[in-house]
TIVEXKE-160783 format. One record per atom (N, C-alpha, C): residue in three letters; x, y, z. Coordinates in steps of 0.2 Angstrom, whole numbers, plus 5000, padded with zeros to 4 digits. Layout:
ALAXYZ
...
END
This chain:
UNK500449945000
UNK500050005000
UNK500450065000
UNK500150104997
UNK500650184994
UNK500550234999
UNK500750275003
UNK500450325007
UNK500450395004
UNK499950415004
UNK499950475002
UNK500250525004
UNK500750564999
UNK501250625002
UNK501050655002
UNK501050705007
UNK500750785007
UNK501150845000
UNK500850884999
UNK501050914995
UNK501650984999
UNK501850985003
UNK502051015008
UNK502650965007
UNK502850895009
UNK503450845007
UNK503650845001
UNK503250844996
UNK503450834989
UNK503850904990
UNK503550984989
UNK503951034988
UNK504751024994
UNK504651014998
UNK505250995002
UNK505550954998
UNK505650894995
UNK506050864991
UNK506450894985
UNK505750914983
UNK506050984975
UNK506651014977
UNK506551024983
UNK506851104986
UNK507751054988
UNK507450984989
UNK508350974993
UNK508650904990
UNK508350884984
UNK508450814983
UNK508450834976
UNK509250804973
UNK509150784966
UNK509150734962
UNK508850714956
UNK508750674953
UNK509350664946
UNK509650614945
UNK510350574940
UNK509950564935
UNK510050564930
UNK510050524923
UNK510550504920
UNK510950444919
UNK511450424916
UNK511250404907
UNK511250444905
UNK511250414897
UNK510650454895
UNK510950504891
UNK510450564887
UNK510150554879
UNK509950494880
UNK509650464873
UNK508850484872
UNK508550464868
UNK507750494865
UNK507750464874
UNK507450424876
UNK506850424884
UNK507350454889
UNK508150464889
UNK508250484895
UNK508150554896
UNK508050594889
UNK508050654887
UNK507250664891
UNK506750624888
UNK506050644890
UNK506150644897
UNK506450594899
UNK506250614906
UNK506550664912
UNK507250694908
UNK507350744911
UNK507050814910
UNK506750814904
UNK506250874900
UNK505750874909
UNK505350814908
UNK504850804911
UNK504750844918
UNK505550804921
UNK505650804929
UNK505550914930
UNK506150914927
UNK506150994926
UNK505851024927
UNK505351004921
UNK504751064920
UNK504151054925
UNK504350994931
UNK503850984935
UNK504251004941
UNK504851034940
UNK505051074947
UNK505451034948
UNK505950984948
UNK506350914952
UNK506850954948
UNK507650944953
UNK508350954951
UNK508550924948
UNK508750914943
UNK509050864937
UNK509550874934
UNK510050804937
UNK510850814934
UNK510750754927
UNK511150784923
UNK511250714917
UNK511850724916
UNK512150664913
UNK512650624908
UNK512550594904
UNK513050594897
UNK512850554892
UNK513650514892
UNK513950474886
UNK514650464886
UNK515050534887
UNK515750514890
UNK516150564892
UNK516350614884
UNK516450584879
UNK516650604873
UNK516250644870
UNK515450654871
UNK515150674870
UNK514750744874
UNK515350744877
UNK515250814884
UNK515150894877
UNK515650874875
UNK515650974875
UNK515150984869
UNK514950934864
UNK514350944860
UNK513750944861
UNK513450904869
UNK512950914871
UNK512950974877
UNK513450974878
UNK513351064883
UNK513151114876
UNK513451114871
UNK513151154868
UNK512351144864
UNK512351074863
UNK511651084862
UNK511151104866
UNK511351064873
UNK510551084878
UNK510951164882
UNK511251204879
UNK511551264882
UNK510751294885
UNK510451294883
UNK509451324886
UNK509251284892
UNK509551234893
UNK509051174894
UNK509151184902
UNK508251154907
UNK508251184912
UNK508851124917
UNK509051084915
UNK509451014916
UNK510051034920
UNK510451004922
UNK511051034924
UNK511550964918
UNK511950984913
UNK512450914909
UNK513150934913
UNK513350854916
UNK514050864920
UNK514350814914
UNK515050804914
UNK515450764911
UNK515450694912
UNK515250644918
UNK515250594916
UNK514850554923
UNK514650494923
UNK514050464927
UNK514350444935
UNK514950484938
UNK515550484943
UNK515250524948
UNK515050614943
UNK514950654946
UNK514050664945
UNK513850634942
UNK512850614944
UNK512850564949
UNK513350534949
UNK513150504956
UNK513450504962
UNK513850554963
UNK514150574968
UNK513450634970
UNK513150674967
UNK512750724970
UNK511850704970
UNK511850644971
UNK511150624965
UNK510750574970
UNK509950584973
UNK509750554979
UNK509350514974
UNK509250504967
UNK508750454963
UNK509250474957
UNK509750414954
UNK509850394951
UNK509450344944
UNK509450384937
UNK509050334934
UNK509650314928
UNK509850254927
UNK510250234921
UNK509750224916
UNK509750264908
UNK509550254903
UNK509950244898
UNK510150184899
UNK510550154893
UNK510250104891
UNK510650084885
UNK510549994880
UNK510649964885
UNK510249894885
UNK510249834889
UNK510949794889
UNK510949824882
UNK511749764882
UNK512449804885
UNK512349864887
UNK512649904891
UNK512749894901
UNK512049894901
UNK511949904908
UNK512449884913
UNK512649814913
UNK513049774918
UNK513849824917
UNK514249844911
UNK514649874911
UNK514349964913
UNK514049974914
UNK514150064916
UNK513950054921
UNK513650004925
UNK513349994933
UNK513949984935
UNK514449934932
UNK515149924935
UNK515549994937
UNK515650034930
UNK515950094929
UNK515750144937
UNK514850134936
UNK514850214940
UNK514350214945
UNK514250124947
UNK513850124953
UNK514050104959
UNK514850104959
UNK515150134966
UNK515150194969
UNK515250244964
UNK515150314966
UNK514650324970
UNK514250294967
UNK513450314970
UNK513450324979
UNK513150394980
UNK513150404986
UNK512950364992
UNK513050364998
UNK512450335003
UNK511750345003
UNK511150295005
UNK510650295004
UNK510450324997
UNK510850334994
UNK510350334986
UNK509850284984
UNK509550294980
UNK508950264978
UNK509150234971
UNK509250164965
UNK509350174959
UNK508950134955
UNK508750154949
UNK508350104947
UNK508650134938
UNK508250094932
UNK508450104925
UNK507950114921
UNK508050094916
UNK507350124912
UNK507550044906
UNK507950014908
UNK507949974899
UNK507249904900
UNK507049884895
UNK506549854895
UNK506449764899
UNK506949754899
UNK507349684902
UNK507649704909
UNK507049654913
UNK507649704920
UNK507849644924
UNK508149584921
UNK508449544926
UNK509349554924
UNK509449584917
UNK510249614918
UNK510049664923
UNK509849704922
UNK509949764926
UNK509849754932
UNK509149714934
UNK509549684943
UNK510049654945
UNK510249584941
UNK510949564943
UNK511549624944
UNK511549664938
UNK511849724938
UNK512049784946
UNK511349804945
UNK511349834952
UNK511549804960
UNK511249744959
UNK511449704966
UNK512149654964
UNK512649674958
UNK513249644958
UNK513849714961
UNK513649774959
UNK513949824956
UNK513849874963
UNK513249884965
UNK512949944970
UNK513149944976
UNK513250004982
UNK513350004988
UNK512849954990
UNK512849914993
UNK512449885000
UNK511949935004
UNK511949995004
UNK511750045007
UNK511150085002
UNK511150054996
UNK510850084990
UNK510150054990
UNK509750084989
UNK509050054987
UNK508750054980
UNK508649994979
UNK508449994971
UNK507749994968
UNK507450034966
UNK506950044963
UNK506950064958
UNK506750014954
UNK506750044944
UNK506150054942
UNK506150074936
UNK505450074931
UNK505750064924
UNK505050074921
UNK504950054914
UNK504250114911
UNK504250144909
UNK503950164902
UNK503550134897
UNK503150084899
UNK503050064891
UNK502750104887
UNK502950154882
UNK502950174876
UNK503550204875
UNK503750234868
UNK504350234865
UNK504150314867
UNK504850374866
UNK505050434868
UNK504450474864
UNK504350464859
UNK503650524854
UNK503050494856
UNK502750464861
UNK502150444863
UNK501950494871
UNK501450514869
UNK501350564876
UNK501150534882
UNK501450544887
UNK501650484895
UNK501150484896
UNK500650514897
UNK500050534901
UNK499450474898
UNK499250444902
UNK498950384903
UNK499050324899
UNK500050334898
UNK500250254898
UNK500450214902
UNK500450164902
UNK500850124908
UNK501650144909
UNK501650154916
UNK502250134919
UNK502450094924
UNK502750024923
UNK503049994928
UNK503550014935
UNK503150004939
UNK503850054947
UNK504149964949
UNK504549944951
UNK504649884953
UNK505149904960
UNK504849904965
UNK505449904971
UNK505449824974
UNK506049854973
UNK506549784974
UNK506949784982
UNK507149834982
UNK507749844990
UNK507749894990
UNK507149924998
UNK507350004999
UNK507149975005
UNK507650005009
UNK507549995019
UNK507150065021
UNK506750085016
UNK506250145021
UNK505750155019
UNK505250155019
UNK504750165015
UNK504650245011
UNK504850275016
UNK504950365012
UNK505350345004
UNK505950295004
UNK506150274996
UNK505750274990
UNK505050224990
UNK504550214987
UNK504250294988
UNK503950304994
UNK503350354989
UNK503850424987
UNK504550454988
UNK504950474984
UNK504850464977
UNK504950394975
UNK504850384968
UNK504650384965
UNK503750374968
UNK503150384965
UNK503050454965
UNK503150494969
UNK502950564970
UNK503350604961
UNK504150544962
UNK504250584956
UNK503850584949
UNK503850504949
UNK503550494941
UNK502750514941
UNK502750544948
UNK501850584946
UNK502050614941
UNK502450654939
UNK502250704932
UNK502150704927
UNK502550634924
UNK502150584920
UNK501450584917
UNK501150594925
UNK500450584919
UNK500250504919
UNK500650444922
UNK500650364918
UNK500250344922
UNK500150284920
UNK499750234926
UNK499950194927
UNK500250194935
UNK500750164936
UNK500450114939
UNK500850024939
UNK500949984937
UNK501449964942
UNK501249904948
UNK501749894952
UNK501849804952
UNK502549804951
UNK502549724949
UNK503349694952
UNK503449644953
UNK504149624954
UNK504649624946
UNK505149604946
UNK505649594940
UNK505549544936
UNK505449504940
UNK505149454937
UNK504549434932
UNK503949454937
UNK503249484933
UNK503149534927
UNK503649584927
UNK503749624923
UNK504049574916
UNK504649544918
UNK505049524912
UNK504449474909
UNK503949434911
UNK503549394907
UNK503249454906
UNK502849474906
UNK502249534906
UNK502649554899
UNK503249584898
UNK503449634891
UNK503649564888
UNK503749494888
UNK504049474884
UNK503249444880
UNK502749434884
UNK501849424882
UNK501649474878
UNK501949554880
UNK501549594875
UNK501949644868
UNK502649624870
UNK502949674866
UNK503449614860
UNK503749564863
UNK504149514859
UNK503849484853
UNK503249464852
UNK503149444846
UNK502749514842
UNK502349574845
UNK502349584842
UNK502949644836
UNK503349644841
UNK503949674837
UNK504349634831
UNK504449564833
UNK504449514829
UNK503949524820
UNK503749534823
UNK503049544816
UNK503249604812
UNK503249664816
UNK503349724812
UNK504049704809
UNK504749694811
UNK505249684809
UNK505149654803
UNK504749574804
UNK504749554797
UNK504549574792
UNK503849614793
UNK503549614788
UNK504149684782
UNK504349744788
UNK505049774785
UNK505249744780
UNK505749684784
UNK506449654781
UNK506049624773
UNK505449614774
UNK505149574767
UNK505249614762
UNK504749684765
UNK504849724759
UNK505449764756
UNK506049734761
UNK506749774761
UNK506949734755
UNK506949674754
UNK507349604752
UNK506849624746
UNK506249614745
UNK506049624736
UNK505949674734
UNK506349744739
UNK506449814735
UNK505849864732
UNK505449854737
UNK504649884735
UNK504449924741
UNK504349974741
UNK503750024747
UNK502950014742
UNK502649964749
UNK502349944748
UNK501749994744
UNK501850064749
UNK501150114746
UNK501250124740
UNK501750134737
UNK502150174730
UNK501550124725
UNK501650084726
UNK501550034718
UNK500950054717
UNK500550044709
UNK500050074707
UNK499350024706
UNK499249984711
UNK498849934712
UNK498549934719
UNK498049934720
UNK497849924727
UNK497849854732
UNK498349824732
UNK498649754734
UNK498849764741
UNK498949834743
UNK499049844750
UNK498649934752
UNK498249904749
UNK497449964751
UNK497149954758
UNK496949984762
UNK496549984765
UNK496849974774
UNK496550004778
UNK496450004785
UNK497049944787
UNK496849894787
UNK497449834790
UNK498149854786
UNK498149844781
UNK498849874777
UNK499149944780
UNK498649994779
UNK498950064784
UNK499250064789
UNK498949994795
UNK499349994802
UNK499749974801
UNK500149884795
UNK500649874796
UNK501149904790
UNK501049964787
UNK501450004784
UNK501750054787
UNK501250064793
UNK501550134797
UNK501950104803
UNK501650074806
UNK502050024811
UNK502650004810
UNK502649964804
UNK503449954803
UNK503849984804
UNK503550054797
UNK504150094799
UNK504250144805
UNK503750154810
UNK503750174813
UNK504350144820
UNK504350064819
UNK504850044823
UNK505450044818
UNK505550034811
UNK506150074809
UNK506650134809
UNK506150174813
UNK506350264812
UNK506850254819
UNK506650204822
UNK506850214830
UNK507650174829
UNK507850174835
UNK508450144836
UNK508450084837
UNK508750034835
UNK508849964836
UNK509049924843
UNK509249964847
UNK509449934853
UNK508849934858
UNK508249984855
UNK507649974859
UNK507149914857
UNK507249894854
UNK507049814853
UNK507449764853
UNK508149754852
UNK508749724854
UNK508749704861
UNK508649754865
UNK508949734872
UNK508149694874
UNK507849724873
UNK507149674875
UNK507049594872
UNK507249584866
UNK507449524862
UNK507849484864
UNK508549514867
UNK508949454867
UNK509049454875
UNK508849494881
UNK509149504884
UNK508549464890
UNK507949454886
UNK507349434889
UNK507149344887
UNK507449314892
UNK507349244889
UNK506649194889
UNK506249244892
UNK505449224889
UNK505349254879
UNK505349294880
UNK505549324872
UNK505849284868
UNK506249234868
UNK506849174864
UNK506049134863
UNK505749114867
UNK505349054866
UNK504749084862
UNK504649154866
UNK503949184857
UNK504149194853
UNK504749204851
UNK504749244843
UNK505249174840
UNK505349124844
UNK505449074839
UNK504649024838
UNK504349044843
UNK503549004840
UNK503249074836
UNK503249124835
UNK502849164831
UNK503349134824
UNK503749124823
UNK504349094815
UNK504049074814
UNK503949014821
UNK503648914817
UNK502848924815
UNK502448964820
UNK501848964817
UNK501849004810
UNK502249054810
UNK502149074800
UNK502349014797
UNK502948974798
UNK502948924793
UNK502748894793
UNK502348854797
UNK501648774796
UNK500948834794
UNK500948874794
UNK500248924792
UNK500248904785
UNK501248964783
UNK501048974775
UNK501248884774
UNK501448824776
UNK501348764772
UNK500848754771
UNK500548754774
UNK499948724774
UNK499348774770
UNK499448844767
UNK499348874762
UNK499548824756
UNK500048844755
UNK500548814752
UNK500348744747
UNK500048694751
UNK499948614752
UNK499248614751
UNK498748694749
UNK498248674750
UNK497548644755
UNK497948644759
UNK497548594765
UNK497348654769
UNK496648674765
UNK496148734767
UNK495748704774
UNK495548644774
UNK495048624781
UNK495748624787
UNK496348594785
UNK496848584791
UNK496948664794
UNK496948694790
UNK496948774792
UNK496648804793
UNK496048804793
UNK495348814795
UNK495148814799
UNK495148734803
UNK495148724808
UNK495648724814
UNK496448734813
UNK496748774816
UNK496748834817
UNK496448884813
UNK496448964816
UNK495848954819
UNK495248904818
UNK494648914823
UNK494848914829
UNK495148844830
UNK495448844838
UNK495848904839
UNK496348924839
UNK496748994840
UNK496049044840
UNK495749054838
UNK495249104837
UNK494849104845
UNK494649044845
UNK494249034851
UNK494649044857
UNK495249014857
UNK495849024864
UNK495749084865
UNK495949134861
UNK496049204861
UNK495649224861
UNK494949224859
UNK494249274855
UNK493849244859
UNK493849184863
UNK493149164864
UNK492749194869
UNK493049244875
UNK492849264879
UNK492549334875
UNK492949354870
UNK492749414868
UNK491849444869
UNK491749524870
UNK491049534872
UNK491149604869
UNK490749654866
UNK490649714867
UNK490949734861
UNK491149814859
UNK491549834854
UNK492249814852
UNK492349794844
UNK493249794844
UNK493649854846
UNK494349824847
UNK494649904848
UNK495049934846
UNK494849904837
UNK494949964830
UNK494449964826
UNK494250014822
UNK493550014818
UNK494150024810
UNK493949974805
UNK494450004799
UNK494150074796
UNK493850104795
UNK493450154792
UNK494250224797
UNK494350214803
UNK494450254805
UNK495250244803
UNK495450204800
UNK496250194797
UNK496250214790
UNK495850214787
UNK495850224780
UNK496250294777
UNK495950324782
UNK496550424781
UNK497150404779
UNK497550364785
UNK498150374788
UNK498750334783
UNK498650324776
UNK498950294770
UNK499450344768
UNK500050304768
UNK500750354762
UNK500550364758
UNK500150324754
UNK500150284747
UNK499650384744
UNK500250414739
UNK500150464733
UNK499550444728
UNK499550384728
UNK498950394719
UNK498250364721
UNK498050364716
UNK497250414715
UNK496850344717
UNK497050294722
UNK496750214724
UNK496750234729
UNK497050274734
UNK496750294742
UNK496350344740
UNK496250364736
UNK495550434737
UNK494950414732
UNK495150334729
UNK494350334727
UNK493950294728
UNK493250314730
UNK492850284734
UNK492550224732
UNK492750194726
UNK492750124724
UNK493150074725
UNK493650094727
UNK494150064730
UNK493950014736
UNK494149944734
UNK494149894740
UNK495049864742
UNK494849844747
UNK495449814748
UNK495549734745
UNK496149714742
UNK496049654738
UNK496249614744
UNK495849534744
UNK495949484748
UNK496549474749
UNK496749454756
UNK497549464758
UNK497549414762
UNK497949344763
UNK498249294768
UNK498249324774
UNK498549394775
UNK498549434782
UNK499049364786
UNK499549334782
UNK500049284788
UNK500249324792
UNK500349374792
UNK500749414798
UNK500449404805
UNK499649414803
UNK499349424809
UNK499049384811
UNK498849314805
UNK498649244809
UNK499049204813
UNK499749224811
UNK500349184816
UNK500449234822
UNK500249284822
UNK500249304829
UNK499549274835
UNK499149284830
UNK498549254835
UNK498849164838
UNK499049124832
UNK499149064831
UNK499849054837
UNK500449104835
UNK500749084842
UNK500649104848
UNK499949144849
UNK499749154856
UNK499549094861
UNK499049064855
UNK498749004857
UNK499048964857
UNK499748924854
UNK500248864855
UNK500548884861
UNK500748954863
UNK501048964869
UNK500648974877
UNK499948974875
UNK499448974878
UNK499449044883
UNK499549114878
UNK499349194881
UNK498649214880
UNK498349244885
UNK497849264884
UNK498149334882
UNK498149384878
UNK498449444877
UNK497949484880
UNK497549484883
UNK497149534885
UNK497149534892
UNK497549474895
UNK497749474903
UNK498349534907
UNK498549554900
UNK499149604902
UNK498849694898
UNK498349694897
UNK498149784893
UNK498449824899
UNK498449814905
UNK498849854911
UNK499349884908
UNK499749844906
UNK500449844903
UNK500749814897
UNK499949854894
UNK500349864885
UNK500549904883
UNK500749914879
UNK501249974872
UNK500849984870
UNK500850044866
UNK500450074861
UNK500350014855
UNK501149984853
UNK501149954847
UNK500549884848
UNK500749854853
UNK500249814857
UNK499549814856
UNK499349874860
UNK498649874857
UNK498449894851
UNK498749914845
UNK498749914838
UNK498449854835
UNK499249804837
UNK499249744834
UNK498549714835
UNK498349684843
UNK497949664845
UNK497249704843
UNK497149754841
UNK496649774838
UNK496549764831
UNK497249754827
UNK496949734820
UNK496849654820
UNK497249614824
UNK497049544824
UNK496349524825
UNK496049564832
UNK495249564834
UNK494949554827
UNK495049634825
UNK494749664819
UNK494549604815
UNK495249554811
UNK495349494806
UNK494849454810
UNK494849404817
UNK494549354817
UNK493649374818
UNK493449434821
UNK493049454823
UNK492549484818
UNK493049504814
UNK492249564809
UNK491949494806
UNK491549494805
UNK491149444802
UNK491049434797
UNK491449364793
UNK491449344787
UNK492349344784
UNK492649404786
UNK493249434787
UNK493949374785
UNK493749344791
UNK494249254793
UNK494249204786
UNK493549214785
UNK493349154779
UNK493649184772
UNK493749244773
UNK493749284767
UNK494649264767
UNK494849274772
UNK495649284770
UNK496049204771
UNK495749154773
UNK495649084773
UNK495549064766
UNK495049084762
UNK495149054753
UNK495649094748
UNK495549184753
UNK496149194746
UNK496849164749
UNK497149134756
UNK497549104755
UNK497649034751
UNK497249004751
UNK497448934746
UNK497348954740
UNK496648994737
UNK496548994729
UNK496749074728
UNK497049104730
UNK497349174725
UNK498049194729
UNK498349154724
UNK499149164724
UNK499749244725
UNK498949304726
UNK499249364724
UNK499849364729
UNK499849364735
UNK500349354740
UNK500749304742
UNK500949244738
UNK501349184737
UNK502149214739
UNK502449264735
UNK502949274736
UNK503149314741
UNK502649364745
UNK502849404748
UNK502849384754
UNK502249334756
UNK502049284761
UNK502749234761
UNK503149214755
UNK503749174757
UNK504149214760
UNK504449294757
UNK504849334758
UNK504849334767
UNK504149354770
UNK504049364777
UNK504049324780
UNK504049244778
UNK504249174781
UNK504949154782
UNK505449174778
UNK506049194778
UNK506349254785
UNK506149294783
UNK506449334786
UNK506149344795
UNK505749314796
UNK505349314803
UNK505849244806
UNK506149184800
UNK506349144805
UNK507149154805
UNK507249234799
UNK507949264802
UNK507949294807
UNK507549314807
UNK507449364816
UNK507549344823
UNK507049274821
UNK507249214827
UNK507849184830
UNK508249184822
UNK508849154824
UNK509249204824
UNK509249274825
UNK509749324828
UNK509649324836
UNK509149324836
UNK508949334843
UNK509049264846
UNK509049204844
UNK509349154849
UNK510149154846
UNK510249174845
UNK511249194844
UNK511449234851
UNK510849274851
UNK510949314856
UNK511649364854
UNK511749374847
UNK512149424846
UNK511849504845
UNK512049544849
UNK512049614845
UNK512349664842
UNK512649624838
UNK512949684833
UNK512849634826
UNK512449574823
UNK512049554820
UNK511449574821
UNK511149594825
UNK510349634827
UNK510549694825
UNK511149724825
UNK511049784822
UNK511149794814
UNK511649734815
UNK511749744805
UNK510949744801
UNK510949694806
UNK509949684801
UNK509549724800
UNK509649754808
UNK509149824808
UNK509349864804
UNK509949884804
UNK510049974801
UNK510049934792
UNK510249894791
UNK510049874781
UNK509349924781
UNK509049874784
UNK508249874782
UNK507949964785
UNK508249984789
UNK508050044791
UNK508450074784
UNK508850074782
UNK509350114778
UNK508750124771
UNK508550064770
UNK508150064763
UNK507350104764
UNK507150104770
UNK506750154771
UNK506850234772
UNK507450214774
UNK507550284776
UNK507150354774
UNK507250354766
UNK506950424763
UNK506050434765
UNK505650374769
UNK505050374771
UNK504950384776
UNK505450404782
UNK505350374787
UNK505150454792
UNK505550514791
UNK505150554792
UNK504250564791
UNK504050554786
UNK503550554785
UNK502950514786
UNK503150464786
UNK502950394789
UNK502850394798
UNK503350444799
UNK503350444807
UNK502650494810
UNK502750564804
UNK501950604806
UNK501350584805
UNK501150524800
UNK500850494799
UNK500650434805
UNK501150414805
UNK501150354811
UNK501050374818
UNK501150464820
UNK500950494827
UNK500250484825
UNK500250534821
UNK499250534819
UNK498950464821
UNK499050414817
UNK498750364817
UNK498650344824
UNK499450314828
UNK499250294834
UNK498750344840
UNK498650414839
UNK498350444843
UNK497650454843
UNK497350444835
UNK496950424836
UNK496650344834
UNK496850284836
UNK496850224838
UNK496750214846
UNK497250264850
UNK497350264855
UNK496650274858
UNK496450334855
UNK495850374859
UNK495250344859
UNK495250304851
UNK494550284850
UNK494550194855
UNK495150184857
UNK495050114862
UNK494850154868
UNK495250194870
UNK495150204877
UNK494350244876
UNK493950264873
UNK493250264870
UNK492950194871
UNK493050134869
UNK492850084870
UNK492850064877
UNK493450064879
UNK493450044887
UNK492850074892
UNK492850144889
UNK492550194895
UNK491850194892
UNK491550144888
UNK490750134885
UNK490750084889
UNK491250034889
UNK491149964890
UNK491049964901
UNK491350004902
UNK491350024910
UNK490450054911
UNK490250104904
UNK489850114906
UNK489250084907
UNK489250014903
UNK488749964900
UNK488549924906
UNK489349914908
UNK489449854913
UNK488849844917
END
């Protein structure tokens, strides 16, 4: 139970306590913008070599920039490390001896069993560790996201509602879990479906098409717009923010090696014709998943339709339909749900924006009625999607095998190829893709709050 802080202790705080940020990357940047502008003292660091370029960037900035994570943590009563996962255990080494007495420290990477180990290898004895997580990416507005607090080892109770009092500014809904609970929870809602966006990329990197460009309607409509904009919107970002989740999260290794095998035995069985074997496969999957389902979806395609890159005169005409599509992307995500036996609706506490996207255009596929049956014959009898659906069969059980390499600097070469071939889209592709997810977002959290009313 959380005690409520008077607002009289929190200004006392402001007034005598500061807060550390090691690593001035897109989230650690948001959260020291955040703290600031809500009145908290704020020291940061980024690498040491990167001192006199970023004193001159954030020259304006309400922040204090010191030279290296020695001197954040010699003055700093809540230290937050924002770095790469594959980093952590080495800069905890570096710079969490300094760390004052009774400091407080927690991280921000998406995988928190390195960075426990880390802190409880590296840290004074005297230090209290409480971390968090942010589930959504740096361009997503905090304010009624999830955020995870996980206190782990504080000898006072004033340590926690500190915490809390900080990331009130946020705006988030926070989310109280152990490290453990956490690390299943993100590898349930965020590992396959990243898995997915990456492959459906790398498909169209490897047969050198932007899908919107081409002058046929073959990637028309609402479902196509979310996994156009989504992909690239995970390609605009940095590679090490789905890297350290993927390799570093060992429930993650077993999803996204069952989301490969289920696009291969889906599209064999395409493939092989054996329309009733697959039939009745996605029913069961469907009912695992869908069968409790009650009430509204939580995407309408009508309201995706705007949010298209596609230039020519097939998104602006109102005879436009969308041509029948296998949608394997999104049957293997339903289909690995159900072999690994997730209900994905057990964790919305603690989903991602992408998250709920996905899980609303798969709804949308088994649910809208007639929908399932329709994309069930165009994969056996219209071959339109044969080689792309190969391309993304390939390339999803590339992904797999990078991530049980558990190498990252082949998770990066992959990424940045595939990012490099979008690149000329991706500014654009990102304003589009803000739009979309905001209002996707609103119109669920509209559903929720009818569904509360209904209740």
């Amino acid at each position: 139970m959380i005690n409520m802080v008077s607002e009289d202790k929190i200004e006392q705080w402001k007034a005598t306590k500061v807060i550390g940020i090691i690593g001035l990357g897109d989230m650690g940047l948001l959260y020291a913008n955040k703290f600031t502008d809500a009145g908290w003292s704020v020291i940061c660091c980024d690498r040491e070599e990167y001192y006199d370029e970023l004193k001159e960037k954030y020259v304006s900035a309400k922040f204090e920039l010191v030279k290296n994570g020695h001197l954040v943590s010699r003055q700093s009563d809540y230290i937050i490390y924002s770095v790469e996962a594959s980093n952590i255990s080495k800069i905890v080494a570096m710079y969490g001896p300094s760390s004052k007495v009774g400091t407080i420290v927690g991280g921000q990477t998406s995988c928190k069993l390195p960075e426990i180990e880390a802190f409880e290898k590296y840290l004074p004895k005297d230090c209290d560790i409480i971390t968090v997580h942010s589930l959504h990416g740096p361009k997503v507005n905090t304010e009624g996201q999830p955020l995870v607090i996980i206190n782990h080892r504080s000898q006072y109770p004033e340590s926690f509602e500190f915490v809390n009092s900080v990331m009130a500014c946020l705006k988030s809904k926070q989310v109280y879990l152990t490290y453990e609970e956490h690390d299943k929870i993100t590898a349930d809602t965020q590992a396959v479906t990243h898995a997915a966006f990456l492959s459906m990329g790398s498909a169209w990197a490897k047969i050198k098409i932007y899908p919107w460009t081409l002058g046929v309607n073959k990637w028309y409509g609402g479902l196509e717009n979310v996994k156009v904009n989504i992909s690239l919107r995970i390609y605009s970002n940095k590679w090490h923010v789905y890297a350290g989740l993927a390799i570093t999260n060992p429930s993650a290794h077993q999803q996204i090696l069952q989301y490969a095998t289920s696009a291969t035995e889906l599209f064999s069985l395409m493939i092989d014709n054996k329309e009733q074997e697959l039939t009745d496969r996605l029913l069961k999957a469907k009912q695992f998943v869908f069968g409790k389902h009650t009430g509204l979806l939580l995407l309408d395609d009508t309201i995706l339709e705007k949010y298209s890159l596609s230039k020519s005169s097939i998104s602006d005409s109102n005879n436009c339909k969308p041509v029948p599509n296998s949608h394997l992307s999104l049957l293997a995500i339903v289909d690995s749900w159900f072999q690994l036996g997730i209900d994905p609706y057990d964790h919305m506490i603690c989903s991602t924006p992408l998250f709920r996207i996905f899980l609303g255009v798969s709804e949308y596929l088994f649910l809208k009625p007639g929908l399932l049956e329709q994309t069930i014959d165009a994969a056996i009898h219209d071959k339109s999607f044969i080689k792309d659906d190969l391309e993304f069969v390939i390339s999803a059980r590339e992904w797999s095998s990078v991530v049980s390499f558990a190498n990252f600097d082949i998770y990066k070469k992959q990424f940045q190829s595939v990012q490099k071939f979008f690149e000329p889209m991706l500014p654009e592709a990102n304003l589009i893709g803000n739009e979309m997810i905001k209002t996707i977002l609103s119109h669920s959290s509209e559903r929720s709050a009818a569904e509360q009313r209904n209740a």
